[in-house]
C-alpha positions as CSV (number, residue, x, y, z in Angstrom):
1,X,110.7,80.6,48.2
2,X,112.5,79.5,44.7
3,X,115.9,77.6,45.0
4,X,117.8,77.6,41.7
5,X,119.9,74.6,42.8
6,X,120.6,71.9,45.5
7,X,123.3,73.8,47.1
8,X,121.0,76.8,47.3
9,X,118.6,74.6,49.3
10,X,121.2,73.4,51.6
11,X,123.0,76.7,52.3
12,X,119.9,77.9,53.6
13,X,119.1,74.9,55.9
14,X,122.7,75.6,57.0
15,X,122.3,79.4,57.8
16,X,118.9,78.8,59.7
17,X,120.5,76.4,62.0
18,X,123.3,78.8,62.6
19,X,120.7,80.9,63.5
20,X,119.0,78.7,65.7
21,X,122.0,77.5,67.6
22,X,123.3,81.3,67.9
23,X,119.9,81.9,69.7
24,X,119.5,78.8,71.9
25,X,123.2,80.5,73.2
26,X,122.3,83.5,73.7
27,X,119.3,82.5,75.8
28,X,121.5,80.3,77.9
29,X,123.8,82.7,78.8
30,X,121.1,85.1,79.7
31,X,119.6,83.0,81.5
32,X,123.4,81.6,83.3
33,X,124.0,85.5,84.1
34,X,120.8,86.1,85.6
35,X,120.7,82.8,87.4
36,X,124.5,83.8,88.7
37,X,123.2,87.6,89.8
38,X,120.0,86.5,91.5
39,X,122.3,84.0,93.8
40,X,124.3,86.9,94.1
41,X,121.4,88.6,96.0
42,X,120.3,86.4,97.9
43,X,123.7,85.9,99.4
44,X,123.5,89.5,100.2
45,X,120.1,89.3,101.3
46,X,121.0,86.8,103.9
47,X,124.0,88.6,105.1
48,X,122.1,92.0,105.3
49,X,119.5,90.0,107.1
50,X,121.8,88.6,109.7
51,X,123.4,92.4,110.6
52,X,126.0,92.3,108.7
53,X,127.7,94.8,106.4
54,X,128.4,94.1,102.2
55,X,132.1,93.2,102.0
56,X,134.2,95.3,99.5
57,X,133.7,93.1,96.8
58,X,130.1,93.2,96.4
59,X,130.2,97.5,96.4
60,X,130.4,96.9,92.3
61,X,127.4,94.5,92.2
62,X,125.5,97.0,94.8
63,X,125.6,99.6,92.2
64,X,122.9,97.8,89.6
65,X,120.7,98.0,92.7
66,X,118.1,100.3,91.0
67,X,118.4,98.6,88.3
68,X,117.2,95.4,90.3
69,X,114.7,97.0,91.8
70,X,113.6,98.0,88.7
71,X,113.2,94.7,87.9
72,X,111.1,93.5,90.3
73,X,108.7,95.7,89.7
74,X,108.9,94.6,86.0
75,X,108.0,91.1,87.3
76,X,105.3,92.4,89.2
77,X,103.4,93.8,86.7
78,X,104.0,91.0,83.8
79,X,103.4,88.1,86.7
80,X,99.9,90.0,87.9
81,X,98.7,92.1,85.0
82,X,99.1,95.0,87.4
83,X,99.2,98.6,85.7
84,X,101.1,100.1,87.8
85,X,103.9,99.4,90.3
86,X,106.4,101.7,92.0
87,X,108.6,102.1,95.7
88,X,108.3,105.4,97.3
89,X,110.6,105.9,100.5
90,X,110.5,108.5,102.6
91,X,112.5,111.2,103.9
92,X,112.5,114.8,105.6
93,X,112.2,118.0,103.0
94,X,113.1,121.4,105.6
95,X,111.8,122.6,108.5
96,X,109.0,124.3,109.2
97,X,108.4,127.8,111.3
98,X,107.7,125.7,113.9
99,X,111.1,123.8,113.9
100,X,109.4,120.4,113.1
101,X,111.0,118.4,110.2
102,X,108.2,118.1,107.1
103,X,108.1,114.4,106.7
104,X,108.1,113.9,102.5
105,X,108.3,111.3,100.8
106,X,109.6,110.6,96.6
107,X,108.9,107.6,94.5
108,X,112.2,106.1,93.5
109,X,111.2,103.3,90.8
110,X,108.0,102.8,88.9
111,X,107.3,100.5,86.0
112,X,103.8,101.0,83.8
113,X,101.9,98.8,82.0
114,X,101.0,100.3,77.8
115,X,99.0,102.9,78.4
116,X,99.4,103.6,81.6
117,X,100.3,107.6,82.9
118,X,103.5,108.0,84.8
119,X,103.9,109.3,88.1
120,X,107.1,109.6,88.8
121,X,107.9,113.2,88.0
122,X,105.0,114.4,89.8
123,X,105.6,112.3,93.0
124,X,108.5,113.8,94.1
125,X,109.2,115.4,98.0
126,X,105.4,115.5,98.3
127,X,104.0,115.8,102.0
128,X,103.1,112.6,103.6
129,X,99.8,113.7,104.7
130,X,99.1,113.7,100.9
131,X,98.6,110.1,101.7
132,X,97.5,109.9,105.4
133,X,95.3,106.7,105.2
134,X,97.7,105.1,103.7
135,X,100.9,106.2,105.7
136,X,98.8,105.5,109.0
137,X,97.8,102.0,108.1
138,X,101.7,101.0,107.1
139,X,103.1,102.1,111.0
140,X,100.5,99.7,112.4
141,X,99.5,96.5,109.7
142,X,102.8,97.1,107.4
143,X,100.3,96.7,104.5
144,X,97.1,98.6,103.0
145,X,94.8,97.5,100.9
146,X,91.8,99.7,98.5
147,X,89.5,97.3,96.1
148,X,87.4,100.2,95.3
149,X,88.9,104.1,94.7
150,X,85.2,105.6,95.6
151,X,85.7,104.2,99.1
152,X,88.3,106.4,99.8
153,X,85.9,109.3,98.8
154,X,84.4,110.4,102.7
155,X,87.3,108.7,104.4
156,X,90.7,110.4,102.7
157,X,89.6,112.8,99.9
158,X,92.6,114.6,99.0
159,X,94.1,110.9,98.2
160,X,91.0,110.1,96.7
161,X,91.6,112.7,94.2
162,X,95.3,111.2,94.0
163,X,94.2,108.4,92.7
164,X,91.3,109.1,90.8
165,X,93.8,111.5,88.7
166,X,96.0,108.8,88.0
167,X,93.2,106.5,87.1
168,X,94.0,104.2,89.7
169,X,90.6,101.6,90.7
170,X,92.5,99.1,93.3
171,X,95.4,99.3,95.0
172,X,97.3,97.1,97.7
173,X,100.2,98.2,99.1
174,X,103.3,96.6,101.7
175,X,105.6,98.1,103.8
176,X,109.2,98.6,102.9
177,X,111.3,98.3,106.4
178,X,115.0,99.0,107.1
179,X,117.1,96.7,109.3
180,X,115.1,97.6,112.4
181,X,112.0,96.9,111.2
182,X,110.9,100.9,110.7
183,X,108.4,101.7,108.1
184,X,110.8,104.0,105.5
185,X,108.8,103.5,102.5
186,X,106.4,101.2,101.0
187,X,106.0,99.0,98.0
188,X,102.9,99.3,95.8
189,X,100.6,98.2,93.1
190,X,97.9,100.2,91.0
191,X,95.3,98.5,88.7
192,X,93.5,100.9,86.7
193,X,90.0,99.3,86.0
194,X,88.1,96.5,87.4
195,X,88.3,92.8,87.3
196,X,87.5,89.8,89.2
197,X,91.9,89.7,90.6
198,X,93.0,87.1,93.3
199,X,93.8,90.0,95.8
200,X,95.0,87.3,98.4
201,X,97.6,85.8,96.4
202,X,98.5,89.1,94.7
203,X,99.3,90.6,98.8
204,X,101.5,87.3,99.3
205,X,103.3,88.2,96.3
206,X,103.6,91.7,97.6
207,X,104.8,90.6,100.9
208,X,107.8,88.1,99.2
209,X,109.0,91.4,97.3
210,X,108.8,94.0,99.8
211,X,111.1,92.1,101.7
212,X,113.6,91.9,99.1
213,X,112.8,95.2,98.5
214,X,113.9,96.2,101.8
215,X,117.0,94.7,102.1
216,X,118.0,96.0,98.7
217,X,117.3,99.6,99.5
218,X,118.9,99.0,103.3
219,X,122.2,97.9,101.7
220,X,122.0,100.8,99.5
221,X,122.4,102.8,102.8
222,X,124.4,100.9,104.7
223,X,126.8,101.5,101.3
224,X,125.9,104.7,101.4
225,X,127.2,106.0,104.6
């Protein structure tokens, strides 16, 4: 770069510190807001926690709820170079001949990594039993775990084929729980291909935001009533 004079020179120092300083503000008051939500939360987390109900003035902050969510699955898969990670919760869709409720379930947030196929549109009031191993494992251990698809194969085919569709190789999954401690959904996390992953310290990390999980989506109902 050519400067035709000394003032030239200096203007442009000038304009890239301007720059510089606009940016370093930005940052901090990203980082101020997000600081100020997240103690937001956790406020509400312990409140929710302790039984009681969101006071009127939080019913504006309750609304970015999915949006939170959202975000914790973002961290999820940036922090553990997961493919995929999503929340499905359940819920009834009719009544059979019979008179029994079908007990469905739809995912409610996902996040991909580049590259990854999306499930979100498919996955909607599908049949529980679509993922029996999985369902029955959260109602006893509030977690499951698959390192390897193919040993699924003999055991659960039709989710076999579930995740063999979606390309999915490992999978670890935790509960998410209401106030009473009921299974209503679960929390989960897809990676696509093989690798040597820490699958202990990926299930801690798991466990920390399922619970967050759960309260969020519990005082999403209690609002909701």
């Amino acid at each position: 770069m050519e400067f035709n004079t000394v003032s030239d020179f200096v203007e442009m120092i000038a304009n890239t510190g301007i720059m510089v300083v606009c940016s370093a503000m930005l940052l901090i008051c990203f980082i101020i807001m997000f600081k100020t939500q997240q103690k937001h939360f956790d406020l509400l987390f312990k409140k929710i926690s302790k039984g009681n109900h969101p006071e009127d003035d939080d019913i504006e902050f309750l609304d970015k709820i999915n949006e939170r969510i959202y975000v914790e699955l973002r961290g999820l898969v940036d922090s553990l170079q997961a493919d995929r990670a999503y929340v499905f919760l359940y819920h009834n869709g009719g009544i059979s001949s019979s008179g029994l409720y079908f007990q469905k379930m739809s995912c409610i947030s996902e996040v991909v990594s580049t590259g990854v196929l999306p499930m979100l549109s498919e996955t909607q009031n599908i049949h529980r039993s679509s993922y029996t191993s999985l369902c029955s494992s959260l109602k006893d251990s509030y977690s499951w775990s698959l390192l390897n698809v193919k040993d699924l194969e003999k055991e659960d085919p039709f989710l076999y084929q579930r995740l063999r569709y979606r390309h999915t190789y490992s999978m670890m999954v935790r509960a998410i729980t209401n106030s009473n401690n009921q299974v209503i959904g679960f929390l989960g996390l897809d990676y696509c291909s093989y690798n040597s992953y820490d699958f202990d310290n990926i299930d801690k990390v798991l466990k920390n935001v399922s619970h967050r999980i759960s309260v969020l989506v519990d005082v999403r109902s209690q609002v909701d009533k």
